[in-house]
N, C-alpha and C positions, 0 to 999 in steps of 0.2 A: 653574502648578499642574496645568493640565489634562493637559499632556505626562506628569507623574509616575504621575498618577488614569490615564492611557489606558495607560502602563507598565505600571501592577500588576497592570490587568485583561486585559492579553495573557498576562502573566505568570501568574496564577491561573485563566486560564482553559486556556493550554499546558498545565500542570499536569495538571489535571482530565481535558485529553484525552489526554494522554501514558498517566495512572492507567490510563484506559480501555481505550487501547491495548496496553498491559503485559496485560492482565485478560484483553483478547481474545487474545493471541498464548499465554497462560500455558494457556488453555485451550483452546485448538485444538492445543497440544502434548501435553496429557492426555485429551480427551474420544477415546473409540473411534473415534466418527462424526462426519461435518460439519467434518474439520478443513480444508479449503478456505473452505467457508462462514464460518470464524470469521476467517483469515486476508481474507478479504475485507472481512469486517465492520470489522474494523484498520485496512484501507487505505483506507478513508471515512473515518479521523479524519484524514488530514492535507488533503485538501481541503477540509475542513470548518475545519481550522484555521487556513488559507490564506482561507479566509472570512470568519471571525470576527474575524482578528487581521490576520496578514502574513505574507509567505512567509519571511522570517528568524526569528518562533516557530514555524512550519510544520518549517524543517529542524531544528531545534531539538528538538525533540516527535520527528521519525522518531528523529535520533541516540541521544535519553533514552532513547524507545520499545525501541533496538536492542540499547543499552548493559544496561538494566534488565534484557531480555530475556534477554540472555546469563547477566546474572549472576545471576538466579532461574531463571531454567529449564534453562541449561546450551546445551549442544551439540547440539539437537535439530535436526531437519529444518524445523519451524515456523517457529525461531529464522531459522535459514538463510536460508528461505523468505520470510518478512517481511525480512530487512535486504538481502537484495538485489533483487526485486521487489516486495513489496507494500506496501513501504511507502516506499518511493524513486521507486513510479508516480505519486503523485497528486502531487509535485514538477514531475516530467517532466513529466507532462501538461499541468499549469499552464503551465511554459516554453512547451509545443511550442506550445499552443494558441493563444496570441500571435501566433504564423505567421499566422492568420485565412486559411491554403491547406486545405482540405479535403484532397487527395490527396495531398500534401506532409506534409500532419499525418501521414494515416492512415498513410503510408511511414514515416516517423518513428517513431509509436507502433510499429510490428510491427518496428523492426531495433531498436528499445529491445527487445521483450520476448523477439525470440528470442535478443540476446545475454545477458539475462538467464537463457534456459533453457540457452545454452551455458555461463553456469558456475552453474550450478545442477547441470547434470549433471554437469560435472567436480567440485566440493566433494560432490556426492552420492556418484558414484564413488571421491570419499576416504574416504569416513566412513561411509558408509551402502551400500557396495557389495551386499546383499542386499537392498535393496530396487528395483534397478533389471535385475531379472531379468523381463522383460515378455515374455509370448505372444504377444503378436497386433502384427502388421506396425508397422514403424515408421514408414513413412511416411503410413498411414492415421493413426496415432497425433497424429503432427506436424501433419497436417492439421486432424485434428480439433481441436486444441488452439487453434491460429488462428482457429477459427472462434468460440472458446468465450473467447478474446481479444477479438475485436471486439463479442460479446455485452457484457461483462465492461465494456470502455469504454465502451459505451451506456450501460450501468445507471448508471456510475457518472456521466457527463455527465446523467442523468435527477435524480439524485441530488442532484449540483450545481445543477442549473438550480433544483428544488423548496423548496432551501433556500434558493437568493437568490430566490425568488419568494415565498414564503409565511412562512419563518423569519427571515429575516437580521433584520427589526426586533427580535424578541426575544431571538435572539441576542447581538445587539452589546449 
């Protein structure tokens, strides 16, 4: 009986983060401003999910997250944006992190996210080709963006550590 009771509540609580997750990705595809910031706030719910439950409601909740996404908001850059990084990193991550190699991780993580920005800018380049008319150097561009990458994994490893430190009992 407890197996069924521990099913439901993965199940209802997937749910609830999945909800969430749709609600962040719906509105970082409409608000003017902060549409990174929302899209990030997204990508906290599947480690968190990965937390609370298990990594098979974790992919489960990105897939819903992706699916939902597409078919209330459409074809948008957010949409994009979340189903193939931001919401497929805190999977990764989970996996890579198991390595328990620091520099083997960090290798990992950075050839995950820049083949994420290789087809990010290829599906941008289909769809969205005026938005990728940029001024200023590309490889300063690239750089910076790796930097704003290993920022990005910190917070979110801060993130994770906080909630099994302080949260996890309430949560579960």
């Amino acid at each position: 009986m407890a197996r069924i009771s521990s099913n439901s509540s993965y199940i209802a609580k997937g749910s609830l983060l999945t909800a969430i997750g749709v609600i962040l990705v719906y509105l970082s595809g409409i608000v003017p401003l902060n549409k990174t910031y929302l899209l990030t706030l997204s990508s906290f719910i599947i480690p968190l999910t990965v937390i609370i439950t298990n990594e098979k409601i974790a992919f489960i909740n990105y897939i819903s997250t992706a699916l939902l996404s597409f078919l209330i908001c459409g074809l948008k850059g957010a949409v994009l944006s979340y189903v193939v990084f931001f919401g497929l990193y805190g999977l990764v991550k989970y996996y890579i992190e198991k390595i328990k190699k620091l520099p083997i991780e960090i290798i990992l993580k950075l050839l995950f996210f820049n083949l994420c920005l290789l087809i990010l800018f290829l599906l941008y380049s289909l769809f969205f080709p005026e938005l990728l008319k940029i001024k200023f150097n590309l490889y300063l561009i690239i750089a910076g963006i790796q930097i704003i990458f290993l920022i990005y994994d910190y917070l979110l490893t801060l993130f994770i550590n906080y909630i099994n430190k302080y949260m996890l009992k309430a949560l579960k």
